[in-house]
C-alpha positions as CSV (number, residue, x, y, z in Angstrom):
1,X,24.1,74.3,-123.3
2,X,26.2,76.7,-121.5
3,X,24.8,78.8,-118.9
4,X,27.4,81.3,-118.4
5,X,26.9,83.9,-115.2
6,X,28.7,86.4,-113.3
7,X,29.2,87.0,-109.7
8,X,31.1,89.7,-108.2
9,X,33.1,88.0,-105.7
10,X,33.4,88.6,-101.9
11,X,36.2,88.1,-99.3
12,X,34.3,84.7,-98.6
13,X,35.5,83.8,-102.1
14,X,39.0,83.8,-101.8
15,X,39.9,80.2,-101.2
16,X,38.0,79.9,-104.6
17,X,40.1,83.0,-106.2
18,X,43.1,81.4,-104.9
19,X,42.8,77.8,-106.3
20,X,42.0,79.4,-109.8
21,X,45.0,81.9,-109.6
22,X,47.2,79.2,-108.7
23,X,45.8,77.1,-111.6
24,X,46.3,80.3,-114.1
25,X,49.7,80.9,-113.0
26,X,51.1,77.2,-113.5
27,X,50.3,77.5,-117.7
28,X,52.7,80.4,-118.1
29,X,54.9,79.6,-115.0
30,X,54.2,82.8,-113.1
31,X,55.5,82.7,-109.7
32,X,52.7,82.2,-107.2
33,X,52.8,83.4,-103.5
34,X,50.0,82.7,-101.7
35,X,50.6,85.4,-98.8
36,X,51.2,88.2,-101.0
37,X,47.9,87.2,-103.5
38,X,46.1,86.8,-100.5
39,X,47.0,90.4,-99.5
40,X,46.7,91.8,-102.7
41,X,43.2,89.6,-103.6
42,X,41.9,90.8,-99.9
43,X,42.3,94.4,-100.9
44,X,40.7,94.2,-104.1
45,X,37.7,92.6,-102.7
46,X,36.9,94.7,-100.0
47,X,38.0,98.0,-101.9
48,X,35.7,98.4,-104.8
49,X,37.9,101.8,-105.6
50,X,40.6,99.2,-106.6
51,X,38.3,97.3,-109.0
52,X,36.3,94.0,-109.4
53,X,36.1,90.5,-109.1
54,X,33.6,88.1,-111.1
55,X,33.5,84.7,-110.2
56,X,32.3,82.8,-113.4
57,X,30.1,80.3,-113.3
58,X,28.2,77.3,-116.0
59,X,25.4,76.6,-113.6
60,X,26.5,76.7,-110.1
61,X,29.8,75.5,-110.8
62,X,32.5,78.2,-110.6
63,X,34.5,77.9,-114.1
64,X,36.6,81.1,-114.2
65,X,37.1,84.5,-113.2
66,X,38.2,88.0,-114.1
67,X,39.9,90.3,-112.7
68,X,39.5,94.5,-113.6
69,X,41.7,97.2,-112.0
70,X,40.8,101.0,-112.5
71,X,43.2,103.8,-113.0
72,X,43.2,107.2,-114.4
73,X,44.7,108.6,-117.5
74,X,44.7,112.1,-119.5
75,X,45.7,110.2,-122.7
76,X,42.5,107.6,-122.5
77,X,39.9,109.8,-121.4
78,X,40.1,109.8,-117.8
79,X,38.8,106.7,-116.2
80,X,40.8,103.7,-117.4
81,X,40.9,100.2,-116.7
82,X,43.4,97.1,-117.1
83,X,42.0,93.4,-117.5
84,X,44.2,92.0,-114.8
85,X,43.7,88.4,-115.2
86,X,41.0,86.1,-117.2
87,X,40.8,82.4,-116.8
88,X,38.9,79.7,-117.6
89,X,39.4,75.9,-115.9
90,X,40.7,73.5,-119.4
91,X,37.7,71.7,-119.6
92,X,36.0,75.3,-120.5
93,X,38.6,77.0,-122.6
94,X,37.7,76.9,-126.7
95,X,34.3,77.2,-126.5
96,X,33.7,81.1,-127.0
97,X,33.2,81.6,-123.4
98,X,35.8,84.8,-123.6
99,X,33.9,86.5,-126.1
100,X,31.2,86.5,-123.8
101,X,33.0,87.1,-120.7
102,X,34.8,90.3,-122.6
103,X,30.8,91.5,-123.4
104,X,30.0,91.2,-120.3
105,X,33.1,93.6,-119.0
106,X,32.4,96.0,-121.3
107,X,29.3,96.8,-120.9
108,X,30.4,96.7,-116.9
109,X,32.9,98.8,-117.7
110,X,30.8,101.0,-119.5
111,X,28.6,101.3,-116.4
112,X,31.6,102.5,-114.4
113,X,32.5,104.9,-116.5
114,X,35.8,103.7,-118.4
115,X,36.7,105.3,-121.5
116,X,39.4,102.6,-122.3
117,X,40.1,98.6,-121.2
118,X,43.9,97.6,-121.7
119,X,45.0,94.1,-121.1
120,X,47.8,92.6,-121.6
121,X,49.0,89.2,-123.5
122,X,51.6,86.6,-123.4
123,X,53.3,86.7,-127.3
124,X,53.0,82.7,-127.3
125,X,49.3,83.1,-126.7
126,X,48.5,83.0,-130.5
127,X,44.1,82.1,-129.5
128,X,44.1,85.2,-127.1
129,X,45.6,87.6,-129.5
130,X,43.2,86.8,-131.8
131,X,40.4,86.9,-129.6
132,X,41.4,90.2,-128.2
133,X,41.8,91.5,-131.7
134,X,38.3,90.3,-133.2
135,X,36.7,92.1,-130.1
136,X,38.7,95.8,-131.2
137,X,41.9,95.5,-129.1
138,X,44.5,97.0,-130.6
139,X,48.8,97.0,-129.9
140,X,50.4,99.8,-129.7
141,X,52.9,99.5,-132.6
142,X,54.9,102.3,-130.5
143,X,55.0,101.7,-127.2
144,X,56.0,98.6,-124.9
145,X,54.5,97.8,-121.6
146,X,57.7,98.5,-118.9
147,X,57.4,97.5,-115.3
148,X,59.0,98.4,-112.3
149,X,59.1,96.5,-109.2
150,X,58.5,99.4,-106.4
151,X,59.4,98.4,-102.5
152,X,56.1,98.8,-100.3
């Protein structure tokens, strides 16, 4: 039996964080730059006005984590959040841990006072889609997710 747990994460986490992001990137080939996600990760765990980070665990061992950013929007209410990153280590995916993990964010998120949780999802990643769609996520049939790369 599974005993799934949460942990926000600190700055003495981050070699953790970073072997986990570095093992999420690799399935979907994202480009991984250590300096820059040790920046970026170092800010978002020492700024709670940025977000959170959970360390997963079975146990003690660390399985996973997730990652939630806030924002602010008019059209969702006001406080807004994205679900940055979730991942699992293979030996844990497929066994209904993310419908517990996305539980456990909402009623976090609830706590902080969000009104909305975006995400985002790869179009190959058929098992996510469906997850995120069983739990009320819905696409917006009108709209596509646009990026811009800004210079700092």
């Amino acid at each position: 039996m599974l005993e799934l747990q949460f942990r926000l994460a600190t700055l003495t986490d981050l070699e953790q964080l970073l072997d986990f992001i570095q093992q999420f990137y690799a399935i979907d080939h994202y480009a991984f730059d250590e300096a820059i996600l040790r920046k970026s990760l170092g800010d978002l765990l020492t700024d709670p006005s940025l977000g959170r980070v959970w360390l997963i665990y079975d146990g003690t061992a660390a399985i996973g984590y997730a990652v939630v950013t806030l924002g602010y929007s008019l059209e969702f209410h006001g406080r807004n959040a994205f679900l940055d990153e979730l991942f699992f280590v293979e030996a844990y995916r497929g066994k209904g841990l993310g419908t517990k993990t996305l539980q456990f964010l909402f009623a976090e998120c609830q706590r902080l006072g969000i009104h909305a949780l975006h995400l985002e999802v790869e179009h190959t990643n058929k098992a996510g889609q469906a997850l995120y769609q069983k739990l009320g996520f819905k696409a917006h049939a009108t709209r596509y997710l646009m990026t811009r790369w800004l210079e700092a």
